[in-house]
C-alpha positions as CSV (number, residue, x, y, z in Angstrom):
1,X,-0.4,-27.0,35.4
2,X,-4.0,-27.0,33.8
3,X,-3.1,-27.5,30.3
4,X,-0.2,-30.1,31.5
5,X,-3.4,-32.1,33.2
6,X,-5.6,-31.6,30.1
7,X,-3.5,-33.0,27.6
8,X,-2.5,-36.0,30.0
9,X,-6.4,-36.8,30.4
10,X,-6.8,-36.5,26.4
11,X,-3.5,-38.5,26.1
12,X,-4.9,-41.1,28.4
13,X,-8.6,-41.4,26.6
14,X,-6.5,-42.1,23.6
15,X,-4.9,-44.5,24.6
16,X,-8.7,-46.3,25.8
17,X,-10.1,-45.8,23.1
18,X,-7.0,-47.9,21.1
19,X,-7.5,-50.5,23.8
20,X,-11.4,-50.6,23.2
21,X,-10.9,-51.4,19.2
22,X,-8.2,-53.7,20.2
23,X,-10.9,-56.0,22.0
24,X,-13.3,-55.6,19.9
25,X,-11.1,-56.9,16.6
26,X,-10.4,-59.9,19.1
27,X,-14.5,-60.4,19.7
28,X,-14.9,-60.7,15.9
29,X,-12.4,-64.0,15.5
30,X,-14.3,-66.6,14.2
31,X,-17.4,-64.5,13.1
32,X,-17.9,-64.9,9.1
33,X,-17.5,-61.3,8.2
34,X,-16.4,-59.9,4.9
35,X,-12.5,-59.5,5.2
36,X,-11.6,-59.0,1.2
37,X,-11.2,-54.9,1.7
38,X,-13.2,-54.5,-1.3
39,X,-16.2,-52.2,-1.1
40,X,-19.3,-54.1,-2.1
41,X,-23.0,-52.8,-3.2
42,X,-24.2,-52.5,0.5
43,X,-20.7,-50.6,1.3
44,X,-21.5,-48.1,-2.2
45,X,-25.3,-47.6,-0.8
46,X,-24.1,-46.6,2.5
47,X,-21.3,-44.0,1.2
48,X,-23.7,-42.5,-0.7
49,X,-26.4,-41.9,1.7
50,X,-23.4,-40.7,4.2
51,X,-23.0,-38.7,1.2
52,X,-26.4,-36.7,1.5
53,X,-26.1,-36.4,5.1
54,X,-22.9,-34.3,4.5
55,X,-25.2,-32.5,1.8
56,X,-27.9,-32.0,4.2
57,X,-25.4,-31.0,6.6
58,X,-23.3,-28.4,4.8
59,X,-26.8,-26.6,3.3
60,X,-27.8,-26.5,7.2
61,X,-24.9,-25.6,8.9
62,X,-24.7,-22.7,6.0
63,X,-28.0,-21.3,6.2
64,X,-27.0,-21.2,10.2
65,X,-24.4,-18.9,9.9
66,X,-26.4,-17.1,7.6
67,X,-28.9,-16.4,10.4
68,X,-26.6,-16.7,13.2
69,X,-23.6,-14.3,12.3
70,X,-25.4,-12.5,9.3
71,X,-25.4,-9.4,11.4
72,X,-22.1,-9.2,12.0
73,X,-20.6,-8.1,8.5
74,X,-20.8,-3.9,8.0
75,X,-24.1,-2.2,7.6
76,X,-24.6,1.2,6.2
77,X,-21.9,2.5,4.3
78,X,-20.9,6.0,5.5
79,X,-19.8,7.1,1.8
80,X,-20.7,8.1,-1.2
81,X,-18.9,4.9,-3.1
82,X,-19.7,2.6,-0.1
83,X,-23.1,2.0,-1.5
84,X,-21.4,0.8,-4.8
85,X,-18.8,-1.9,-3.1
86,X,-21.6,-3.1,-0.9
87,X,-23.1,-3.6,-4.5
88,X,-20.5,-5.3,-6.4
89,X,-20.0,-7.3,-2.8
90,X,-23.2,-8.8,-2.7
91,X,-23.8,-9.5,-6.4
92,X,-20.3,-11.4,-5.8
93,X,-21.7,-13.2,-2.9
94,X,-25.0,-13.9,-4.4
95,X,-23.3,-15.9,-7.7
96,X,-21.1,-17.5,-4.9
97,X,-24.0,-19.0,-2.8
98,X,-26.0,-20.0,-5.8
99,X,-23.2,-21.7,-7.9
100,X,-22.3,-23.5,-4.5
101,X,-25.7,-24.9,-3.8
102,X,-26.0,-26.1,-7.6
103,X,-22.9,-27.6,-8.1
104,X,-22.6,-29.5,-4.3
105,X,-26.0,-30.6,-5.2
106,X,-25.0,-32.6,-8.5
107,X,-21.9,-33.8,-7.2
108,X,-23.6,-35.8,-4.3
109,X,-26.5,-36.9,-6.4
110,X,-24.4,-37.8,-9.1
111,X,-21.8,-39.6,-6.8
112,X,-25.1,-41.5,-5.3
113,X,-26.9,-42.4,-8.7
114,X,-23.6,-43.5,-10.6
115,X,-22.4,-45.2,-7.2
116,X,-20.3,-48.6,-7.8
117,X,-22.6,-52.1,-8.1
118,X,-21.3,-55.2,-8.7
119,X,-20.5,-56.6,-12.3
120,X,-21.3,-52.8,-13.3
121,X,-19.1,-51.2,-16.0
122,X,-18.6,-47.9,-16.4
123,X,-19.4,-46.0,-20.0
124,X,-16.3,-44.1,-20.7
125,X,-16.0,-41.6,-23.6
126,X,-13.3,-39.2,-24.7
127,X,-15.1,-36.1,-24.4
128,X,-18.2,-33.9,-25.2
129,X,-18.3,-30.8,-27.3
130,X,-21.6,-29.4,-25.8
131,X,-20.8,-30.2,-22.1
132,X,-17.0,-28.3,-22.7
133,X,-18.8,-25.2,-24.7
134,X,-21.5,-25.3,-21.4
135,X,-19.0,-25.3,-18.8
136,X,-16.6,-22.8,-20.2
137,X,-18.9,-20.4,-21.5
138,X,-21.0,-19.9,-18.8
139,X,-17.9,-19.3,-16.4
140,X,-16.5,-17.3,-18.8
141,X,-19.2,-14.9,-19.4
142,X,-20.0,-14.7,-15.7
143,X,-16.2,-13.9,-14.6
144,X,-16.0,-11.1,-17.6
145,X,-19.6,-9.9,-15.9
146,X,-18.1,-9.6,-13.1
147,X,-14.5,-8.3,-13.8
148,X,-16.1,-5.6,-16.2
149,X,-18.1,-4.3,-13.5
150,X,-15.3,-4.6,-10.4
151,X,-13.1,-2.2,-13.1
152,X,-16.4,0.2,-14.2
153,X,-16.4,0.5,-10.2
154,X,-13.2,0.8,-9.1
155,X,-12.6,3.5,-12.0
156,X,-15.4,5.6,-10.8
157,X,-14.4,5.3,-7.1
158,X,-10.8,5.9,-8.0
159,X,-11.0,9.1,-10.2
160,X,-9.9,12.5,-8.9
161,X,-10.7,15.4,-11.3
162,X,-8.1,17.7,-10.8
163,X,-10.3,20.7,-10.9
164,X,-12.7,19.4,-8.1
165,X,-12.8,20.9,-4.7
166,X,-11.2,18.8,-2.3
167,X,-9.6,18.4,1.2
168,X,-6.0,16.9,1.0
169,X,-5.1,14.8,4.3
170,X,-1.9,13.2,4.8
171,X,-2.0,9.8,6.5
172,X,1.4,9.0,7.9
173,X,1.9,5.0,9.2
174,X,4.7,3.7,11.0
175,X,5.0,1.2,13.9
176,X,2.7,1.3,15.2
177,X,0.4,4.7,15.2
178,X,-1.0,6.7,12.5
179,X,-0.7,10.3,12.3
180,X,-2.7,13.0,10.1
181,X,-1.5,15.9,7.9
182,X,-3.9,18.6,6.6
183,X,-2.7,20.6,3.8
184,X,-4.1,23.7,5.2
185,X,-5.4,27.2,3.4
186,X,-3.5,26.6,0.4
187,X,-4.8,22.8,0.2
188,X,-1.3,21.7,-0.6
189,X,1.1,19.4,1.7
190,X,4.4,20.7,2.0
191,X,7.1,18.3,1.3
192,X,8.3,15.7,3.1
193,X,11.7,13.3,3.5
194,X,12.7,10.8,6.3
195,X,15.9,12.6,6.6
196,X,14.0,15.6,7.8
197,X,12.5,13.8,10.7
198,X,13.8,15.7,14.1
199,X,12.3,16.5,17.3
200,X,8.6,17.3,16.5
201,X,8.9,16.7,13.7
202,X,8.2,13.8,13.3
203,X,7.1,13.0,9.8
204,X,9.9,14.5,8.4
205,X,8.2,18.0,6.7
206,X,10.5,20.0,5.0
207,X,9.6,23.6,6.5
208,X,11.3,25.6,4.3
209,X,8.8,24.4,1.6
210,X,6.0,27.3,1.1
211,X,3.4,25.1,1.1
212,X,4.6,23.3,4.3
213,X,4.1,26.6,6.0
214,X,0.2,26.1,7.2
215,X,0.0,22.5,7.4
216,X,-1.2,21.2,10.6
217,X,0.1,17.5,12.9
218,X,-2.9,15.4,14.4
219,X,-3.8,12.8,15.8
220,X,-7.0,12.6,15.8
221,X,-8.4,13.2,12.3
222,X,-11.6,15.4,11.7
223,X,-13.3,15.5,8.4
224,X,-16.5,17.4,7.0
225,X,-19.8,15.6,6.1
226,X,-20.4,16.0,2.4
227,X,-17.1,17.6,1.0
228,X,-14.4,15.4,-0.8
229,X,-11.0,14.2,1.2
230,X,-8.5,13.5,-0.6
231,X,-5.9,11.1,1.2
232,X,-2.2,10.7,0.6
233,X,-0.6,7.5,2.2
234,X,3.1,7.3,3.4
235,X,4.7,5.1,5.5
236,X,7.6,5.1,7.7
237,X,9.1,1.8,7.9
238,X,7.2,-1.0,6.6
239,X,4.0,-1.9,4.8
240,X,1.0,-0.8,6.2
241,X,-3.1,-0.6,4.9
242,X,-4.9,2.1,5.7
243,X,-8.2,0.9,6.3
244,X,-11.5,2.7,7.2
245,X,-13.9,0.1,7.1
246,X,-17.3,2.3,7.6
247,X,-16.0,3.9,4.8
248,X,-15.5,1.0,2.6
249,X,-11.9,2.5,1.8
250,X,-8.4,0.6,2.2
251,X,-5.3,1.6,0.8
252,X,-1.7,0.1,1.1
253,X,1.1,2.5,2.6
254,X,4.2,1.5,1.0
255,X,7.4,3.1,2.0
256,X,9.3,5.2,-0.7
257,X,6.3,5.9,-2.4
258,X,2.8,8.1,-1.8
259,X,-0.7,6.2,-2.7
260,X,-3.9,7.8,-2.7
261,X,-7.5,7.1,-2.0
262,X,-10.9,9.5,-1.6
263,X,-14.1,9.7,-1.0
264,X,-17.1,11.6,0.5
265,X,-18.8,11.4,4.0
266,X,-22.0,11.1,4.2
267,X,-22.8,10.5,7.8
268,X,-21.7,12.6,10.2
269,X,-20.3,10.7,13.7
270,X,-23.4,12.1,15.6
271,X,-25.7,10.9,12.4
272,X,-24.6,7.2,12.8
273,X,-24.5,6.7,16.4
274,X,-28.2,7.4,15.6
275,X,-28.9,4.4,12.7
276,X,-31.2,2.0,14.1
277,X,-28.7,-0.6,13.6
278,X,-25.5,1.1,15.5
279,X,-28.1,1.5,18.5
280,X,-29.1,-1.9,18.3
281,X,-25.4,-3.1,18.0
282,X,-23.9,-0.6,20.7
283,X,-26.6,-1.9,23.3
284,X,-25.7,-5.7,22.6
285,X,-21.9,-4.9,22.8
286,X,-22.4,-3.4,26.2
287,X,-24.4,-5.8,27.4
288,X,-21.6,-8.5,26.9
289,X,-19.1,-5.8,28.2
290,X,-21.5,-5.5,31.1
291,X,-21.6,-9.0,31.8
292,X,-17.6,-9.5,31.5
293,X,-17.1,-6.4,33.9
294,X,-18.8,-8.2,36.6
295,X,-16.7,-11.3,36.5
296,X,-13.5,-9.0,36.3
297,X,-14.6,-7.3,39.5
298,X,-15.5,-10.4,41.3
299,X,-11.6,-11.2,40.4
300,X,-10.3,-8.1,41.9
301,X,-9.8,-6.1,38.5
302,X,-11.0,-2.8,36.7
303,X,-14.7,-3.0,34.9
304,X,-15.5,-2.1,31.4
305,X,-16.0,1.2,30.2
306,X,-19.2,1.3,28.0
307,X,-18.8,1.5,24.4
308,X,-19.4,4.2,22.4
309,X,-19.1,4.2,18.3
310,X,-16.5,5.7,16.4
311,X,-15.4,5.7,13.2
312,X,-12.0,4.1,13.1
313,X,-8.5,4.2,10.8
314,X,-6.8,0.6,11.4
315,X,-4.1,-0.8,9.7
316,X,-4.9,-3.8,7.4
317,X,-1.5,-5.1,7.3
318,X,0.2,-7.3,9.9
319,X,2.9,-5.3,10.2
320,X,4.2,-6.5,13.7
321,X,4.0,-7.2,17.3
322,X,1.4,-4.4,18.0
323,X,-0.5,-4.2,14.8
324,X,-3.5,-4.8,16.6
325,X,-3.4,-1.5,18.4
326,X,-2.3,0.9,15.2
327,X,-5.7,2.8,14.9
328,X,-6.6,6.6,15.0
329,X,-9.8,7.7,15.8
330,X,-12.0,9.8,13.0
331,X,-15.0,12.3,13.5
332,X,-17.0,13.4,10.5
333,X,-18.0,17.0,11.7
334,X,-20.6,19.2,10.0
335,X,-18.9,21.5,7.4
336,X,-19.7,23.9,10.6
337,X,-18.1,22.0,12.7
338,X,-15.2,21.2,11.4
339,X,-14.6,24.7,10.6
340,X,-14.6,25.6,14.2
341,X,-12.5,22.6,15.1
342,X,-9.6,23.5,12.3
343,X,-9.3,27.2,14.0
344,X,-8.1,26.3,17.5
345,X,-5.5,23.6,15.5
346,X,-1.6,25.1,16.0
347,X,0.8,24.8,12.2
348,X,3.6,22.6,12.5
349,X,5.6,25.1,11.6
350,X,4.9,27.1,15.0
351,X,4.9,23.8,16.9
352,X,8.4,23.4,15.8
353,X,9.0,26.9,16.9
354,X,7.9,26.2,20.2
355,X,9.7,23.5,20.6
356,X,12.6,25.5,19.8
357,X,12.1,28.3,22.5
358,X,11.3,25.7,25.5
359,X,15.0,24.9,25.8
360,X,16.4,28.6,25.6
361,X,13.9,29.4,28.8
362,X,14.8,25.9,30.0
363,X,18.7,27.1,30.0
364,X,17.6,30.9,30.9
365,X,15.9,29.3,33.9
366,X,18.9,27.2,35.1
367,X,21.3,30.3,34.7
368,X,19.0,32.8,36.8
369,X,18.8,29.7,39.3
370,X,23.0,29.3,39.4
371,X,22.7,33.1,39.7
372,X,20.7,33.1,42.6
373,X,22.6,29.8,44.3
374,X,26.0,32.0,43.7
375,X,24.5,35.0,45.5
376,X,23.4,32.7,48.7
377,X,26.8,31.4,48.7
378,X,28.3,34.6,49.0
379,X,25.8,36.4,51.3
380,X,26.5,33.3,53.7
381,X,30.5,33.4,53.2
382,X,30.3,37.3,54.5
């Protein structure tokens, strides 16, 4: 009923304000005013001064997002390659701004100085061999700059020596959760096939695989400060990006097909809860959350729950209805620490086990209950 109201009101002031230029067309009949349509010198001079207040105005409103929402974008890269994007990232931003300012600049000024005057001519000619060589070398060397460096980067980041110690995870998307699969002892995942997927098995493991035989299901992902994980990407259904933004790591999950991404810690969880930054960020975020939590309570509902940081797995990709809620939480351990937290952590293979040997006690159970049941029948029929 409120947005019915709203858009009658706007609907309404429309419709005044078409009234209002109405009447004031009829007070100028009779008035000598220039009707000819034709833009004249005074018309030129005030286009172009409108022109540098929409200069001023963009370099303004820019350098108040700048300070305004400057604080927003990621901080301290929890990686070993994060420091490197963050790099290439800024450079890129950098030659953005600067180019932006330079070039808007000349364009109004030169829209201004060369602005229209009457009985002016304009100076045409067909071209000019230093301006083209000026504006196509300079892009030119710039964009190779940059494109040499983005693939001396991405090379480095991407690489996995073959002999280097690492962990291999499994990251398994589908609509819409993620779920982890470490390789175990033998730092090998087992094989795996949709048509295997039954029961608990729910990514589809093929256990009679050797190396399937100590691989370990979770949903919440653990990994060591300092060592090397090596991520393998499936997905279930359709595409998905697996994304770790703290990280500076995203990766498509296609289905059919196994992608790869790695990288190195270098904060544990504990570690960058700590950074000046998070605290600062974490004590603004509940203070809004602390502020909306007493208007939901005044309506009758639930409060926040205060914040606490985590590092996050979401999925890049809109890959439907709940996309927004596809996330699994990760915890950078100590090497200690994750060594402890791997030993308590049950093998798929005797998860599936399990599974098995509920439904024979399940059906065990329900015979020794009939058993009983008959015996009360017949006790009572004697």
């Amino acid at each position: 009923m409120t947005s019915l109201l709203v858009i009658i009101v706007l609907v309404l002031l429309a419709v005044a304000l078409w009234q209002l230029t109405k009447i004031f067309d009829l007070t100028q009949v009779g008035s000598s005013s220039d009707s000819s349509q034709v833009a004249n010198d005074k018309d030129n001079n005030i286009q172009g001064y409108l022109m540098f207040g929409f200069l001023a105005f963009l370099y303004v409103f820019t350098i108040y997002g700048l300070l305004t929402w400057g604080n927003l974008p990621l901080h301290t890269p929890a990686s070993e390659h994060g420091t490197e994007v963050d790099r290439l990232m800024n450079i890129t931003w950098v030659l953005i701004f600067t180019v932006q300012a330079i070039t808007q600049a000349l364009l109004h000024y030169f829209a201004f100085k060369y602005k229209g005057k009457k009985d002016q001519k304009a100076l045409y000619f067909a071209d000019n061999n230093k301006l083209e060589a000026l504006w196509s070398i300079i892009p030119a060397v710039t964009l190779a700059g940059l494109i040499l460096y983005g693939l001396y980067a991405w090379t480095n980041i991407m690489f996995i020596d073959e002999d280097e110690d690492t962990i291999v995870i499994e990251l398994y998307a589908q609509q819409f959760k993620w779920t982890a699969r470490l390789a175990g002892e033998d730092n090998v995942l087992g094989k795996a096939n949709v048509r295997y997927i039954e029961g608990v098995n729910t990514l589809g493991v093929d256990l009679s695989d050797k190396n399937a035989q100590d691989d370990i299901v979770v949903t919440e992902l653990h990994i060591p400060k300092g060592k090397k994980v090596q991520f393998k990407l499936r997905s279930q259904d359709v595409l998905h990006s697996a994304y770790m933004p703290h990280f500076r790591a995203q990766m498509n999950c296609v289905p059919g097909m196994v992608t790869e991404f790695a990288f190195t810690p270098t904060y544990t969880t504990s570690e960058y809860r700590e950074l000046p930054y998070m605290i600062e960020k974490v004590a603004h975020i509940n203070e809004l959350r602390a502020k909306k939590s007493v208007e939901l309570i005044a309506k009758g509902q639930s409060g926040l729950d205060p914040y606490t940081f985590d590092y996050l797995l979401l999925c890049n990709k809109i890959c439907g209805a709940s996309h927004y809620n596809m996330q699994m939480k990760i915890v950078v351990d100590t090497p200690e620490d994750y060594k402890k937290w791997l030993a308590d952590k049950t093998t798929l293979v005797n998860e599936v086990k399990a599974s098995l040997e509920k439904p024979a006690d399940d059906a065990s159970g329900e015979a020794q209950g009939d058993s009983v049941a008959t015996a009360s029948k017949e006790v009572a029929i004697k």
